[in-house]
Phi, psi and omega in degrees: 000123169272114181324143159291116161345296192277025183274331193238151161250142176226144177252155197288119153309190173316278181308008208066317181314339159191227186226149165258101171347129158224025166153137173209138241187355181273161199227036152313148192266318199235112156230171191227130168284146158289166196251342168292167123197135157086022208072359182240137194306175155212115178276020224148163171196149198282172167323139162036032191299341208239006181336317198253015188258171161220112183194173203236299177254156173223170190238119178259109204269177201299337184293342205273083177254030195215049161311124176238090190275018166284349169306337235205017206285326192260322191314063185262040154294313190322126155246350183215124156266120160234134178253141130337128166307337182267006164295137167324279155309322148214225192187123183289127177230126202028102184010013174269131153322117149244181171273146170358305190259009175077351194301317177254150189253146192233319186214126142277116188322119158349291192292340183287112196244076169222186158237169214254081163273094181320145182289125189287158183126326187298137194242348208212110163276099188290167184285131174071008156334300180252345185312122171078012178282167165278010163305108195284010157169152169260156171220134197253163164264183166286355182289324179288115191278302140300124142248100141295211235249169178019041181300299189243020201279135174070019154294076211279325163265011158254130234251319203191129159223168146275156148285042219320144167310351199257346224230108178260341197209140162262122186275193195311133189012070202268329186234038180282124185101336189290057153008285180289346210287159206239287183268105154254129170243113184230142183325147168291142198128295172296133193247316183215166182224125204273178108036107165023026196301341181242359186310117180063044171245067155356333202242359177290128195251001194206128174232074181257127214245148188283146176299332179299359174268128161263334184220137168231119179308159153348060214045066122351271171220069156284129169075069154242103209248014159266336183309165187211322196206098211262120153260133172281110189311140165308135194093357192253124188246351173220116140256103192264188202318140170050032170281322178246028196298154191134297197264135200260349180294310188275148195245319181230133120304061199275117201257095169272173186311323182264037145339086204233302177210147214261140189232171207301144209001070179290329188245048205264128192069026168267083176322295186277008169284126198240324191248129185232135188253107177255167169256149166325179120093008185285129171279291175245103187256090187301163166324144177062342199346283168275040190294124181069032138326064189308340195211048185254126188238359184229165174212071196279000000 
């Protein structure tokens, strides 16, 4: 189906130079965007423009060089994205978005309840790639260097990802929300762990973190409630505010030596922590850090 113009509402980009999708609401299985109105192109479409839709393939014309794949968040019917060989920027590969040159992977179809392997070469997980999609586990190659920020945040079936070794930091909430997700395996390399980046990923029961870490940010991994017998890698040097806050599971707490400092209620509502062991070299033990722990009876 070729969309109709006056199907959609659209607003004028920054620049003036052309229009952006900001809403469409017809619920077609197939559609073809238009590329025009008023003589001026349509470059592109905003957050959740596709909010009310439903379809399964959409076809994307060349103008649309101003790609968003947040356009599509609620869209969960989707299974193919397509482009022309003559788009500028990018490029369909079994119906998923890459950039021209392959380097980035930019949109996974919503709707797809599989699991995924990104093309090995790929150096860059553009922000909001999966995000709230049905993929049920990923496999990253070793070519990838970025996962930006809300890459995979409220992707709820997915079950198992990797960490590549190229990959120094996950950033801000990349894995907020992956309810289900189980299986992390992650690489020697990694350095921080960002901004709520595991936040509320409830089924992880095993946590093995690389010597190569240094920081685990602001909830980190708030409300991570399988763990039982939490070790901290050696090298780790920040935990920060509400990072394992939360967690109703853990029972022991092993603490490495280049430690420095724990941060407000990092450790807050660990119901079954009964004995806590600090180290040599803790600089900073914040407000609350172990805060309302009802049934922590030792303290060394």
């Amino acid at each position: 189906i070729d969309v109709d113009v006056n199907e959609l509402e659209l607003v004028e980009n920054e620049t003036k130079t052309g229009y952006l999708i900001k809403k469409y609401k017809k619920t077609y299985a197939y559609i073809r965007l238009p590329e025009s109105y008023n003589d001026k192109p349509i470059v592109g479409m905003l957050e959740s423009s596709f909010i009310s839709s439903s379809f399964e393939d959409i076809y994307i014309p060349d103008t649309y060089v101003e790609f968003d794949n947040s356009a599509f968040y609620s869209v969960f019917s989707s299974k193919n994205y397509y482009v022309n060989d003559t788009h500028p920027t990018l490029k369909s590969i079994e119906g998923v978005l890459y950039s021209k040159d392959l380097s980035t992977i930019v949109g996974f179809p919503i709707g797809r309840r599989v699991e995924y392997s990104i093309l090995d070469g790929t150096k860059v997980i553009k922000e909001g790639a999966f995000k709230t999609s049905n993929v049920t586990g990923v496999s990253l190659p070793e070519s990838i260097e970025v996962i930006e920020k809300s890459t995979f945040e409220l992707a709820k079936r997915l079950r198992k990802i990797n960490i590549p070794s190229k990959v120094k930091e996950i950033k801000e909430s990349t894995f907020d929300t992956c309810s289900v997700l189980k299986e992390i395996s992650f690489s020697e390399g990694l350095e921080k762990i960002g901004y709520r980046a595991f936040w509320q990923c409830s089924n992880i029961n095993s946590l093995t973190l690389p010597n190569s870490l240094r920081i685990i940010d602001e909830s980190g991994f708030e409300g991570l409630s399988g763990v039982e017998n939490l070790v901290l890698p050696e090298g780790l040097e920040e935990i920060g505010d509400f990072a394992f806050a939360y967690n109703k599971y853990i029972e022991t707490i092993t603490f490495p030596s280049t430690l420095r400092t724990i941060g407000k209620y990092a450790f807050m509502e660990n119901y079954k922590l009964k004995e806590l062991v600090l180290v040599e070299g803790i600089e900073t033990l914040d407000e609350g850090a172990f805060f309302y722990n009802a049934n922590l009876r030792t303290v060394h």
